[in-house]
C-alpha positions as CSV (number, residue, x, y, z in Angstrom):
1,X,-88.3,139.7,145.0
2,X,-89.1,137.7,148.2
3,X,-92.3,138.4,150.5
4,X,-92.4,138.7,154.0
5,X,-95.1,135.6,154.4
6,X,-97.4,135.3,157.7
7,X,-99.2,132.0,156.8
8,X,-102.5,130.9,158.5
9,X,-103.7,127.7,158.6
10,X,-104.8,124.2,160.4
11,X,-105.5,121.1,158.5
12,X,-103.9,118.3,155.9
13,X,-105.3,120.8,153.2
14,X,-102.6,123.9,154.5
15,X,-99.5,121.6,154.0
16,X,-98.8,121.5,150.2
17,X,-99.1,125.6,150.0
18,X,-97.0,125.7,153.1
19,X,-94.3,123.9,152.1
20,X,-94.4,125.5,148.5
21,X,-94.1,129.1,150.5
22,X,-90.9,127.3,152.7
23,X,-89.0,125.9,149.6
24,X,-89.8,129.5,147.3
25,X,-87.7,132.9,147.4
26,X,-90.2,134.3,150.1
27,X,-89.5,134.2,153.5
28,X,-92.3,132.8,155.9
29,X,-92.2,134.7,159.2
30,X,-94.6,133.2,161.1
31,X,-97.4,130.6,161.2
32,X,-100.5,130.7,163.1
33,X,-102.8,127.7,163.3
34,X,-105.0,126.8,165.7
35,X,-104.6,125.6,169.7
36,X,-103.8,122.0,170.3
37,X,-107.1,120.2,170.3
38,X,-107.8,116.7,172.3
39,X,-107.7,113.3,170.4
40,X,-107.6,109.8,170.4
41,X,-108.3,107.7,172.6
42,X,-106.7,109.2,175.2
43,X,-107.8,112.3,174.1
44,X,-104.2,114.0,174.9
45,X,-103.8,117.5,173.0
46,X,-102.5,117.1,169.5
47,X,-101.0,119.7,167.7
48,X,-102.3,120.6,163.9
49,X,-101.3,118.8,161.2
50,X,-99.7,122.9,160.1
51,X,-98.2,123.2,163.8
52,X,-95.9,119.9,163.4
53,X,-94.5,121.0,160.2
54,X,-93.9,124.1,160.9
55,X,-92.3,123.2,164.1
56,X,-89.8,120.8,161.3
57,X,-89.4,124.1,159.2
58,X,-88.2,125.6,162.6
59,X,-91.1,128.3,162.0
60,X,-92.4,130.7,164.5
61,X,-95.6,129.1,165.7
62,X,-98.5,131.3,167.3
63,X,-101.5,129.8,168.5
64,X,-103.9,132.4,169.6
65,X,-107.5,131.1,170.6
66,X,-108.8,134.5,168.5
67,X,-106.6,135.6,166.1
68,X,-109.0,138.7,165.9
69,X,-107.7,139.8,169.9
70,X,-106.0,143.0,169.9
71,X,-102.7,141.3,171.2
72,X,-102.8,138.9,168.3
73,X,-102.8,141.5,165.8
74,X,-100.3,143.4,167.5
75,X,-98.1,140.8,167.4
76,X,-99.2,140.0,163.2
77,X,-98.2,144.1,163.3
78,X,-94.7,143.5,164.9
79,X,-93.8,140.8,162.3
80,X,-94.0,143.1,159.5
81,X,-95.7,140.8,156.8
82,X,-96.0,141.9,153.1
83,X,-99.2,139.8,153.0
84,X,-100.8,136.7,154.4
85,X,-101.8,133.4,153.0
86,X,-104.4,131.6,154.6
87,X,-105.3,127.8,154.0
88,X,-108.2,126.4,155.8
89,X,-107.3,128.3,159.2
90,X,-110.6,128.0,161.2
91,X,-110.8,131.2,162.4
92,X,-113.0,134.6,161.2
93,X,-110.5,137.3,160.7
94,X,-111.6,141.0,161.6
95,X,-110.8,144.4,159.8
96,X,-108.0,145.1,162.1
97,X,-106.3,141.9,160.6
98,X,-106.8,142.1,157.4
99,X,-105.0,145.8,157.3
100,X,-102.1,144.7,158.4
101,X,-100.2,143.6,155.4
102,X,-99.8,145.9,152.6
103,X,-100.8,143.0,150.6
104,X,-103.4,141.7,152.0
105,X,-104.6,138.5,153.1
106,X,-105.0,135.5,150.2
107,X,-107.1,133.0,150.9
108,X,-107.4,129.1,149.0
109,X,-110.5,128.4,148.5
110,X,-111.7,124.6,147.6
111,X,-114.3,125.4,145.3
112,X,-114.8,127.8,142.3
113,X,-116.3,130.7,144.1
114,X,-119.0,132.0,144.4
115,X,-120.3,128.6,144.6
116,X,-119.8,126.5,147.7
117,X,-119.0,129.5,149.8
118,X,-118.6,128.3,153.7
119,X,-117.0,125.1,155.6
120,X,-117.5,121.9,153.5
121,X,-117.2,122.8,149.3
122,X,-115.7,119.7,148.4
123,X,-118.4,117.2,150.5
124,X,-120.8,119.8,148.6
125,X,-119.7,119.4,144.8
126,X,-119.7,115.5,145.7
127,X,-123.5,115.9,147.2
128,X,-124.5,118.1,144.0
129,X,-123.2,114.9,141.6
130,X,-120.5,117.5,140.0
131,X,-118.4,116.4,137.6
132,X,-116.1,119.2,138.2
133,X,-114.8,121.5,140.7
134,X,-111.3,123.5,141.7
135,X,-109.3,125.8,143.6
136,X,-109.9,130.0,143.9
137,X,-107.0,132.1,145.0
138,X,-108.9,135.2,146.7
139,X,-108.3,138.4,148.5
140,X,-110.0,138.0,151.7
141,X,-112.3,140.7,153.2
142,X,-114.4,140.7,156.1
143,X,-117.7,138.9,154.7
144,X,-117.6,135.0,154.2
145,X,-115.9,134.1,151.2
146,X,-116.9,137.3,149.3
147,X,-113.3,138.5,148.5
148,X,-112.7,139.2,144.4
149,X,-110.6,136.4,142.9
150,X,-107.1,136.3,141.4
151,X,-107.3,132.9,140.0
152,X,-109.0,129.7,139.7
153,X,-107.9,126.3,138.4
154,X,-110.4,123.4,137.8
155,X,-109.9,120.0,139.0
156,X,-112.3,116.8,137.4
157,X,-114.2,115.3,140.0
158,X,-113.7,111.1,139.4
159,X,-117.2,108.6,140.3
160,X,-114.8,107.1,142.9
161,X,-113.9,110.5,145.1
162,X,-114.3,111.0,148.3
163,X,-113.8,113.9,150.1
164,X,-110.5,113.2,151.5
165,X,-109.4,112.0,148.2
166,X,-110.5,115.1,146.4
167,X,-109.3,117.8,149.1
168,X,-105.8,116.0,149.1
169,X,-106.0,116.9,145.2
170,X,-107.6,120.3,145.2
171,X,-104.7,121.1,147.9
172,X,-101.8,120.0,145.5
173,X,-103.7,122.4,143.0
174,X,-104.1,125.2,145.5
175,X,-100.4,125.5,145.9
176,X,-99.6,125.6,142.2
177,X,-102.0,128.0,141.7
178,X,-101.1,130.2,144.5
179,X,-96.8,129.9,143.8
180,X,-98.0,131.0,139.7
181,X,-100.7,133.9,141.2
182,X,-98.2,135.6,143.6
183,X,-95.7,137.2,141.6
184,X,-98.1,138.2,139.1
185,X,-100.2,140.0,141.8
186,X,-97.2,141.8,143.3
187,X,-95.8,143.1,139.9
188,X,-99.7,144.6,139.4
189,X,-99.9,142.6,136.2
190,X,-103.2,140.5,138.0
191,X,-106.2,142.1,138.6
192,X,-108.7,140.7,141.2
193,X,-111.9,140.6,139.8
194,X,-115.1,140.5,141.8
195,X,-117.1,137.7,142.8
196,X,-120.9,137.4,141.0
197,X,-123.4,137.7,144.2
198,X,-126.1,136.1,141.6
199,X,-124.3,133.1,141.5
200,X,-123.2,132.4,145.0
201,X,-124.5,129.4,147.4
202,X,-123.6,128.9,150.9
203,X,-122.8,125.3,152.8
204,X,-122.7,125.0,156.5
205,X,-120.2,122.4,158.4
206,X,-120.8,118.9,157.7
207,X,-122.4,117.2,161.6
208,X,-121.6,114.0,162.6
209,X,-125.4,113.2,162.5
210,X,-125.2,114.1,158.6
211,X,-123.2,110.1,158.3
212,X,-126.5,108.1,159.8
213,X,-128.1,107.1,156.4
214,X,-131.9,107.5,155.1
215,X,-132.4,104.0,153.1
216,X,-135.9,105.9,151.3
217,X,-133.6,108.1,149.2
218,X,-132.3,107.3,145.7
219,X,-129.3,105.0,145.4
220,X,-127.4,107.5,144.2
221,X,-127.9,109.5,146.5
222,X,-126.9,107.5,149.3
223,X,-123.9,106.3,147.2
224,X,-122.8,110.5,147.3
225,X,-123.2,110.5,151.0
226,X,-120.5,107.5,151.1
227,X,-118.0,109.2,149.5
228,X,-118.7,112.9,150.7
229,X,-118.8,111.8,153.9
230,X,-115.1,110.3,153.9
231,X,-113.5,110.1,156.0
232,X,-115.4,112.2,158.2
233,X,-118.2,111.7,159.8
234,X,-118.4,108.4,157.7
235,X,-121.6,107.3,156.2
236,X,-122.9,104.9,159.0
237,X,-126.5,102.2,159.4
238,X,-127.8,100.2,162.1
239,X,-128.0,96.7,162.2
240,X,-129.4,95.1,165.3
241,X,-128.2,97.7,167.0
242,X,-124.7,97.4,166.3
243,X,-123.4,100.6,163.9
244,X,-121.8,99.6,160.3
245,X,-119.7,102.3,158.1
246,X,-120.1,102.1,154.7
247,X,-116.8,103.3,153.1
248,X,-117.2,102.2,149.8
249,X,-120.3,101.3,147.6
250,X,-122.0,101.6,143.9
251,X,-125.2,102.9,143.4
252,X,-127.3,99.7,141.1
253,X,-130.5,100.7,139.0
254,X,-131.9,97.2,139.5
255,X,-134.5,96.3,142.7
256,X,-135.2,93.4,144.9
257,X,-138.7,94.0,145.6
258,X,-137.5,94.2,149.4
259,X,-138.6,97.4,151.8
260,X,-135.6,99.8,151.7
261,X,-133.2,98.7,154.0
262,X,-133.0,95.3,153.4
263,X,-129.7,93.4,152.6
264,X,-129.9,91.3,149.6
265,X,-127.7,89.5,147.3
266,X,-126.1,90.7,144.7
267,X,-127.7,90.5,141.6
268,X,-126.8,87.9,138.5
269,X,-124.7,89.6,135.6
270,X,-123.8,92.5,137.0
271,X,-120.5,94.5,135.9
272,X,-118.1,97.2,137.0
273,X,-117.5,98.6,140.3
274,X,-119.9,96.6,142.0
275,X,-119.1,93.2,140.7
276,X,-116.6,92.6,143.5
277,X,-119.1,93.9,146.1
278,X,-120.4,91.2,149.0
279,X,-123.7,92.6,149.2
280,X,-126.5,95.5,148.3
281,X,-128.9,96.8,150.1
282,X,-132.7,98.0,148.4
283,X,-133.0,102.1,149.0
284,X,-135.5,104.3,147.8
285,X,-134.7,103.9,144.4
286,X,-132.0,101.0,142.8
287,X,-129.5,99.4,145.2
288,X,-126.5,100.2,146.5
289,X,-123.8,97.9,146.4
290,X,-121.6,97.6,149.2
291,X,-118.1,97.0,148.5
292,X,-115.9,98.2,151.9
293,X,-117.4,98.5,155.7
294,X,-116.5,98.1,159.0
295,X,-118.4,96.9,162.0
296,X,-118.1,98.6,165.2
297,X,-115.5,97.9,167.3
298,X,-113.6,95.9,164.2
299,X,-111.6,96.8,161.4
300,X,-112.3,97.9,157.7
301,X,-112.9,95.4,155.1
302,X,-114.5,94.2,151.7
303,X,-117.8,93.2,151.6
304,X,-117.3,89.9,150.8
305,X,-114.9,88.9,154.2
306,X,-117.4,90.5,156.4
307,X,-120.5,88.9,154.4
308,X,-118.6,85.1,155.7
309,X,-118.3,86.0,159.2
310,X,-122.0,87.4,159.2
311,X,-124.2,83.8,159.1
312,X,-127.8,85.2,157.8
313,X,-127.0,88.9,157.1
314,X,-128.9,88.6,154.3
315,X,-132.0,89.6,155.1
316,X,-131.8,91.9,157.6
317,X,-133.0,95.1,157.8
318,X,-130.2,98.3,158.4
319,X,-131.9,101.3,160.2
């Protein structure tokens, strides 16, 4: 039997359950995302990536600044949902809201809750060298995250991930999971089971300051930051002054001798990844090979173009 769906969400990640809800037996009344948000260079309002395809679905879009705000809910009341799915939304949803559907509210969560409860799970599996994370179907309630799970699917994390990579996946996965959980929790056949407190860990929102990167820590570490870090805010040095984003790189367990910092040549012999990389650059700990940047102001490209237009890059020093 078709639902009466009220779907919530913003970003990229929303789509792929969205369109699974739009193409399924149930019946998406409404969408809510959040307001039109400045960008580009012109920094004109541009609607969420969940506003334009709704808007192709010819869905009901609301865009409340608080969803929470007694008209909003009355308006979620009005609708008559059966439940709500929520997908990376952006928004805290109070008591009031989460009564209203019979149902309640599911929420897809990018990480295998408890762990990585808050704003950036995937950037923090890639951080914590995972080699594994996934997707959690939960029934929301009012604390962060805390909600007792209906299902949870587990998703390899590859050495060459990045965050936008991996959430693109982990999104794919999310839908699956949540068109193979929903009938089973209307029919009372799944049971939501509660969340272990003991094993819970929190992440705050990723800062644009988080990119600038610390040359003293371990190769590997830095080599995380790259790829956590994409595509936003971008792992980002200094040289001269001028700011250079580090796309892609390999973390190298040889060393130069050089302060941390220092651009060097690649070493003799070396294979993998990082044998088509232009340059490295000493760290803490090893070197990191950089394979893909992009000079401010210019566009993105391999190491080994930028390294020929750079006369004695080697050398330098990136702060």
């Amino acid at each position: 039997m078709g639902l009466r769906v009220v779907f919530l969400g913003t970003s990229e990640f929303a789509l792929p359950a969205l369109r699974r809800l739009v193409e399924s037996e149930h019946e998406v009344v409404g969408v809510y995302t959040q307001p039109d948000r400045p960008a580009g260079r012109g920094r004109h309002d541009k609607p969420s990536p969940v506003n334009e395809l709704a808007r192709q679905y010819d869905l009901p879009v609301h865009q409340p600044p608080r969803i929470s705000a007694p008209q909003s809910a009355d308006a979620l009341v009005a609708a008559k949902p059966d439940v709500l799915v929520a997908a990376a939304y952006g928004q805290i949803l109070s008591q009031p809201v989460l009564d209203v559907p019979p149902l309640g509210v599911l929420n897809i969560h990018p990480s295998l809750l408890p762990r990585y409860r808050g704003a950036s799970p995937v950037a923090a599996a890639i951080l914590a060298g995972d080699d594994e994370t996934g997707v959690t179907i939960m029934r929301m309630v009012l604390a962060l995250d805390e909600g007792p799970v209906l299902g949870q699917r587990r998703v390899a994390i590859d050495a060459n991930d990045t965050t936008g990579a991996l959430t693109e996946r982990l999104a794919r996965e999310g839908a699956e999971l949540l068109m193979e959980a929903l009938p089973l929790y209307v029919e009372g056949s799944l049971e939501p089971r509660p969340q272990d407190p003991s094993l819970a860990s929190y992440v705050s929102t990723v800062k644009k300051e988080d990119g600038l990167i610390d040359w003293t820590l371990h190769a590997v570490q830095i080599w995380r930051r790259v790829r956590a870090y994409n595509p936003w805010p971008g792992a980002y040095t200094h040289a001269d002054g001028v700011i250079l984003r580090i796309h892609e790189a390999w973390p190298l367990s040889v060393e130069s001798g050089q302060p941390a910092g220092t651009v060097v040549a690649i070493p003799g012999a070396i294979e993998g990844a990082a044998r088509d990389a232009g340059f490295a650059v000493q760290t803490g700990n090893g070197l990191l090979a950089v394979l893909r940047l992009q000079k401010e102001g210019r566009r993105e490209m391999a190491a080994n173009d930028f390294l020929r237009g750079e006369r004695g890059f080697l050398g330098r020093r990136l702060r």
